[in-house]
C-alpha positions as CSV (number, residue, x, y, z in Angstrom):
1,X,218.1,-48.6,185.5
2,X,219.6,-45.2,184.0
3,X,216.2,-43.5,185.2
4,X,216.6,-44.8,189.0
5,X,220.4,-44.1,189.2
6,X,219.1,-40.5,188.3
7,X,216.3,-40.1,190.7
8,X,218.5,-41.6,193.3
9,X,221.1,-38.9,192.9
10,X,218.1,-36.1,192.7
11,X,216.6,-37.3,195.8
12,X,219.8,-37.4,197.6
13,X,220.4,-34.0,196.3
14,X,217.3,-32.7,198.1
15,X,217.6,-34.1,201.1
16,X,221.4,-32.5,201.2
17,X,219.3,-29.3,200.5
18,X,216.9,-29.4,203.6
19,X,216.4,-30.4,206.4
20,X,213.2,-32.1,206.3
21,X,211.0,-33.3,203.4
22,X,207.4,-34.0,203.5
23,X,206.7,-37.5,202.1
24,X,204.4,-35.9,200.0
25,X,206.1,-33.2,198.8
26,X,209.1,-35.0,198.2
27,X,207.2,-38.1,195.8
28,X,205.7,-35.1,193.9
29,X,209.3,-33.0,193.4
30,X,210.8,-36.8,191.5
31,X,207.1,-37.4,189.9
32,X,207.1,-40.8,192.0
33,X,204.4,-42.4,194.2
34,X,205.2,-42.8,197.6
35,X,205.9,-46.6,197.5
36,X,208.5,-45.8,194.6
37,X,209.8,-42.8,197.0
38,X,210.1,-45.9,199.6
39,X,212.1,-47.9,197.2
40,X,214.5,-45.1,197.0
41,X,215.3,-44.0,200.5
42,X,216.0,-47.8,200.9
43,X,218.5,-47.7,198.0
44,X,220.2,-44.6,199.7
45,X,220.6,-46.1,203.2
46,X,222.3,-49.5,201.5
47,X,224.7,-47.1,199.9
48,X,225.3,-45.6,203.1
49,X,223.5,-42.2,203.7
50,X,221.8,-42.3,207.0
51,X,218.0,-41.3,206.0
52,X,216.0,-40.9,209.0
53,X,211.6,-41.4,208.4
54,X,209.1,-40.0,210.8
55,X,205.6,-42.0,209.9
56,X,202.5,-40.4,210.6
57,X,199.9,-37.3,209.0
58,X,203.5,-34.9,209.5
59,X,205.5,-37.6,208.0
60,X,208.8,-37.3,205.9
61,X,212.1,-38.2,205.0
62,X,215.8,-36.3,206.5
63,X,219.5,-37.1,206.1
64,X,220.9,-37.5,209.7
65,X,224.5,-37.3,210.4
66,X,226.3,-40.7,210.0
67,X,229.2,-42.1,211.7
68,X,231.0,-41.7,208.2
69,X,230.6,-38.6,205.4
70,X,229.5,-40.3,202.5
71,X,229.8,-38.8,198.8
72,X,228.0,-35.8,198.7
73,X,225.7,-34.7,195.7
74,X,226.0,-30.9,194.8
75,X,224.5,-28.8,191.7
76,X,226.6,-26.9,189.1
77,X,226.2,-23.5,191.1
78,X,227.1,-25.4,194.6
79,X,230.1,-26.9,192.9
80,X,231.4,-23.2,191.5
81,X,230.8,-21.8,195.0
82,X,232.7,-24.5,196.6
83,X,235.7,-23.9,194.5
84,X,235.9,-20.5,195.1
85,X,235.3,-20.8,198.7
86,X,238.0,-23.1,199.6
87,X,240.1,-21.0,197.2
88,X,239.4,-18.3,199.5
89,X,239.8,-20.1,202.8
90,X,243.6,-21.3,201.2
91,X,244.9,-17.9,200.4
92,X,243.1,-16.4,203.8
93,X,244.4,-15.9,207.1
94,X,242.8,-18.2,209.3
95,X,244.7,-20.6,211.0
96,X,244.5,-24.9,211.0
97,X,242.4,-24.6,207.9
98,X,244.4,-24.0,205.0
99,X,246.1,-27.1,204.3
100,X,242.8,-28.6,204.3
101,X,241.1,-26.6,202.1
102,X,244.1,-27.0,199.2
103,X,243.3,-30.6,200.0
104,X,239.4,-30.5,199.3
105,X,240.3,-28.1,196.6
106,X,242.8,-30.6,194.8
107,X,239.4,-33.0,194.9
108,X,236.8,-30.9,193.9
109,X,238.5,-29.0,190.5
110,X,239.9,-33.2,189.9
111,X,236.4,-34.1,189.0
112,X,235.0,-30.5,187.7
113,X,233.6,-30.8,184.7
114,X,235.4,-28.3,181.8
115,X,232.1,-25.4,181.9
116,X,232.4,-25.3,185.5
117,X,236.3,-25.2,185.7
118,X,236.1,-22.1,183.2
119,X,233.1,-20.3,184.8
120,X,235.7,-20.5,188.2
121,X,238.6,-19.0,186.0
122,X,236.4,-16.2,185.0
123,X,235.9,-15.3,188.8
124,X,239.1,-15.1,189.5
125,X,239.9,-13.0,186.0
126,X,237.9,-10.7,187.5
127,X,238.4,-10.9,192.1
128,X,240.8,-8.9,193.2
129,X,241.9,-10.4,196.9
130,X,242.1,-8.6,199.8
131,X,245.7,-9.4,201.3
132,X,247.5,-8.3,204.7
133,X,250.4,-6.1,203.3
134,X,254.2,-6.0,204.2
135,X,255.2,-9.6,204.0
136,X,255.8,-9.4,200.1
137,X,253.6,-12.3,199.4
138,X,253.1,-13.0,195.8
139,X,250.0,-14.2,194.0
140,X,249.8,-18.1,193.8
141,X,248.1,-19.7,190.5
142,X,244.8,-21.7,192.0
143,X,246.5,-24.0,189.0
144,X,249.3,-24.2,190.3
145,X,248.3,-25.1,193.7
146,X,245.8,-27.8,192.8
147,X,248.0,-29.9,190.5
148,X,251.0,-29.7,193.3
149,X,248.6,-30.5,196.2
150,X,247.8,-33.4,193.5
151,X,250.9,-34.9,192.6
152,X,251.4,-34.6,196.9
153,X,248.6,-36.7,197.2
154,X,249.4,-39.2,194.5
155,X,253.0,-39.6,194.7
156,X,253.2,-38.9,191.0
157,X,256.9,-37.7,189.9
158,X,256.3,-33.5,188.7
159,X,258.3,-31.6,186.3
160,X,258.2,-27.6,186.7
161,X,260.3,-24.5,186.6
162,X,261.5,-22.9,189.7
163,X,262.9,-19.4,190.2
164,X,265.6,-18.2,192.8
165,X,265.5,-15.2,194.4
166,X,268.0,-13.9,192.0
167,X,266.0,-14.5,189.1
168,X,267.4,-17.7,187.7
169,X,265.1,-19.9,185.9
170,X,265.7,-23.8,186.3
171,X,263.9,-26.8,185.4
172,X,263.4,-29.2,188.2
173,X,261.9,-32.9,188.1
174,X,261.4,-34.2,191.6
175,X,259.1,-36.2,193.9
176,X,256.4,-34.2,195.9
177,X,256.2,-34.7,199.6
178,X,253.7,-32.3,201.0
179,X,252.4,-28.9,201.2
180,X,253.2,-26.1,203.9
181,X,252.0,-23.0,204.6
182,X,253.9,-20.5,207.2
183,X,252.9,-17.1,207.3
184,X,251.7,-15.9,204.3
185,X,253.6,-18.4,201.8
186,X,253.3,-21.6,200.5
187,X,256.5,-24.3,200.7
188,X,256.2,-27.4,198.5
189,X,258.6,-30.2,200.4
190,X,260.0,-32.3,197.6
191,X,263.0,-34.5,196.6
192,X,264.9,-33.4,194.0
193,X,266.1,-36.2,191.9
194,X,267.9,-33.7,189.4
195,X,270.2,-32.8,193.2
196,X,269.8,-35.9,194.6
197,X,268.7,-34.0,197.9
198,X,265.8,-33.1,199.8
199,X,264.5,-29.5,198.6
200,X,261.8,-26.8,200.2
201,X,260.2,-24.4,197.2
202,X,258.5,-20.9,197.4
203,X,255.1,-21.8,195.8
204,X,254.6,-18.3,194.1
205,X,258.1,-18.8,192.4
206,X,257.1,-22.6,190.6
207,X,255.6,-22.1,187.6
208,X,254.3,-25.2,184.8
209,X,253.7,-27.9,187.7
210,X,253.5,-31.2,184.5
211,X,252.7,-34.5,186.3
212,X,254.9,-37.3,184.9
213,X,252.6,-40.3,185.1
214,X,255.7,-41.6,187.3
215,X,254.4,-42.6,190.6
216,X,257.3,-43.4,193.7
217,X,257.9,-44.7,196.7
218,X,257.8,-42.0,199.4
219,X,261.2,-41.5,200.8
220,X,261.8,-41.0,204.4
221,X,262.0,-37.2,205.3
222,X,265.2,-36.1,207.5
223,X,262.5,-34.2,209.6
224,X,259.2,-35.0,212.1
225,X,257.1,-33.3,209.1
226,X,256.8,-30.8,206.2
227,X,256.8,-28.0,208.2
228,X,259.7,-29.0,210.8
229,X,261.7,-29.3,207.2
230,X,260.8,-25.6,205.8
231,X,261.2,-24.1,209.4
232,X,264.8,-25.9,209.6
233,X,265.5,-24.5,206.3
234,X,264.6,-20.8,206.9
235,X,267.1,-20.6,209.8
236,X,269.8,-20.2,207.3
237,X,268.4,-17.8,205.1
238,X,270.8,-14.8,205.1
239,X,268.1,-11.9,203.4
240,X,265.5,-12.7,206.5
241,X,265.1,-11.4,209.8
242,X,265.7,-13.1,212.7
243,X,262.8,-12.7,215.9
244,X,263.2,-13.1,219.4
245,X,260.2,-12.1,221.5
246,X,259.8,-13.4,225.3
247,X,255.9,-13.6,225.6
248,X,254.1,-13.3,228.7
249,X,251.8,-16.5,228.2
250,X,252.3,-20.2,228.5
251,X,253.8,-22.2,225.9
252,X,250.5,-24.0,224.9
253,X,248.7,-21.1,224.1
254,X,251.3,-19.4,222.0
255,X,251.3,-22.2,219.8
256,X,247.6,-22.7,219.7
257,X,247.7,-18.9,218.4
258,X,250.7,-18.9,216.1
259,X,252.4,-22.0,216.5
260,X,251.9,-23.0,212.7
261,X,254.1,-19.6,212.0
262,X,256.7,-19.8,214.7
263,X,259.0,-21.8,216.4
264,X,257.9,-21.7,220.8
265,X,259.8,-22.7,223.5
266,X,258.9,-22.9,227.1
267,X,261.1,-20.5,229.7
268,X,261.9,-21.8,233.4
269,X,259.4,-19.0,234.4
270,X,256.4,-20.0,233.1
271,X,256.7,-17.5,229.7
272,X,257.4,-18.7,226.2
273,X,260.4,-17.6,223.7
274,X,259.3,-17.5,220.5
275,X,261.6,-17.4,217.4
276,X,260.2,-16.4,214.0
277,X,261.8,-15.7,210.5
278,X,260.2,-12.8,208.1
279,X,261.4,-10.9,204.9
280,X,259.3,-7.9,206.7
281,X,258.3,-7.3,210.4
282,X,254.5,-6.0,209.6
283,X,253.7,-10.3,209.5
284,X,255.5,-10.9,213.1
285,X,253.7,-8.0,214.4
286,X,250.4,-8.9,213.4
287,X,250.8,-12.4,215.0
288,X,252.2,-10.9,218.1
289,X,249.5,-8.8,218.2
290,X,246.7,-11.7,218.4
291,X,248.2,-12.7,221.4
292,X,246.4,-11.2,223.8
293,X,249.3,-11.2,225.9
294,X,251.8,-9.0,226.6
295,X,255.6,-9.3,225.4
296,X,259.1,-7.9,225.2
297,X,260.8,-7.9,222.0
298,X,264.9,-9.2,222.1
299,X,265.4,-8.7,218.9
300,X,266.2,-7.6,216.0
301,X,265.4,-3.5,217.2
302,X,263.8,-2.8,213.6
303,X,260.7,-4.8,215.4
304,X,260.9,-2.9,218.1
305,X,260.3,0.8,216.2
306,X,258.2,-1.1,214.2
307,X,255.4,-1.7,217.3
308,X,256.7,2.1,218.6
309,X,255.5,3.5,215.6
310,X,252.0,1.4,215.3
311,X,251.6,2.4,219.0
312,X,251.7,5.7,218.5
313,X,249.5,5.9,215.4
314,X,247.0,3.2,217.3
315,X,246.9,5.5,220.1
316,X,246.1,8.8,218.2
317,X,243.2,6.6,216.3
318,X,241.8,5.8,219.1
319,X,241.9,8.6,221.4
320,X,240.1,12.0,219.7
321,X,241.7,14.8,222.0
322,X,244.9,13.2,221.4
323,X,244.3,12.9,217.4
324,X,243.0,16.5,217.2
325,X,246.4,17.7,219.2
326,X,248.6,15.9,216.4
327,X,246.3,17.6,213.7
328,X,247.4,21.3,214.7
């Protein structure tokens, strides 16, 4: 039985790594004959996996998409290259994809065996990322993230130590809600049983994320979701700026663009009034700038020199009589 569970789980693996096999070829990659190769395709589709035949002198085997994902089989190299993919698409800038990718991440390290977990840590030893500067965004522990993005999806009880912005250490036990990402920080949504309140965190300043074991009850969050929490908390942070830009583009499409970032609000004319908050304007500007729409800045006027002084420096790179004047 132990030697058909194991061909199963090869021959599933092939057919994940093309996208047609040969009957022939296939029976003589497990050392099988075709009626045992038969056997096992059967076994696959009771399990689920949709593998499609075509008969004949050109005949084979190929997984088709089903209506559902079932397991997938990947090597030792495919599961080190997953890692470190998703760990890159989590700490990158595209947009609707991060939260996802901590949450596939959180799986895939979960089952990793020990080699593989320490052939990823020596990647990262030794991968410098590329980030967008200005915004002051720290470096987050992969560890870190995984075991919170965990405990989120277990509801299991987490002990770690959190640091203010003034440098005070504290020890916190509390119940995880979720995971949110706005701009180019993490939040982790939790309550805090130590406060007795509901509490946002700065990912990069948790450190020694211990599950308890302790599994809860989710509570009921005094918000719509995660991010409607963090947002409502960064309104009344007194060190970060405050931005007001009137964009010249409907609602819907502001939001599709940077909605995850920014709070957007629909003006009687047709425009949107989006309101952002930033430790440093070079992270509003970029957003701004992906637009592709134009817009007046209300406030604060630091913004404002900000773009003033990209739009001059844009303007020399890109026009050479006017960069060859500035260079006399």
């Amino acid at each position: 039985m132990a030697d058909t569970s194991a061909r199963t789980l090869r021959l599933l693996t092939l057919l994940q790594s093309h996208r047609f096999w040969p009957g022939e070829e296939l029976s003589a990659r497990l050392g099988v004959s075709g009626r045992t190769l038969r056997r096992d395709v059967d076994r696959l589709r009771e399990l689920g996996y949709p593998v499609e035949a075509r008969r004949g002198v050109d005949g084979g085997y190929q997984l088709a998409a089903g209506a559902a994902l079932p397991p997938l089989v990947i090597d030792d190299e495919e599961a080190v290259a997953l890692a470190v993919g998703l760990q890159a698409a989590a700490d990158g800038p595209v947009e609707g994809i991060a939260e996802a990718s901590v949450r596939a991440l959180a799986k895939v390290v979960q089952v990793m065996p020990a080699r593989l977990r320490r052939r990823i840590e020596a990647l990262r030893a030794v991968t410098v990322p590329a980030r967008w500067g200005g915004d002051g965004a720290a470096r987050i522990d992969p560890d870190t993230l995984t075991a919170v993005a965990l405990a989120c999806r277990d509801a299991e009880r987490l002990r770690f130590r959190y640091a203010a912005a003034d440098g005070t250490a504290t020890e916190r036990h509390a119940e995880p809600h979720g995971l949110v990402r706005i701009g180019p920080r993490w939040y982790l949504v939790a309550y805090d049983l130590t406060r007795q309140d509901w509490r946002t965190f700065r990912l990069d300043r948790l450190g020694s994320p211990e599950p308890t074991g302790a599994r809860f009850l989710p509570r009921a969050l005094p918000a719509t979701d995660a991010a409607e929490f963090v947002r409502n908390g960064m309104r009344n942070l007194p060190s970060s700026y405050r931005v007001e830009v009137l964009v010249d583009a409907p609602a819907a499409h502001v939001r599709k663009r940077i909605g995850n970032w920014s709070e957007v609000e629909e003006t009687a004319d047709g425009r949107s009034r989006v309101l952002m908050r930033a430790d440093a304007l070079e992270w509003p500007a970029m957003a701004l700038g992906s637009l592709d729409a134009d817009f007046r800045v209300v406030s604060p006027p630091e913004l404002s020199a900000l773009l003033a002084a990209w739009g001059e420096r844009f303007t020399r790179c890109a026009d050479p009589n006017e960069r060859a004047e500035s260079a006399r």
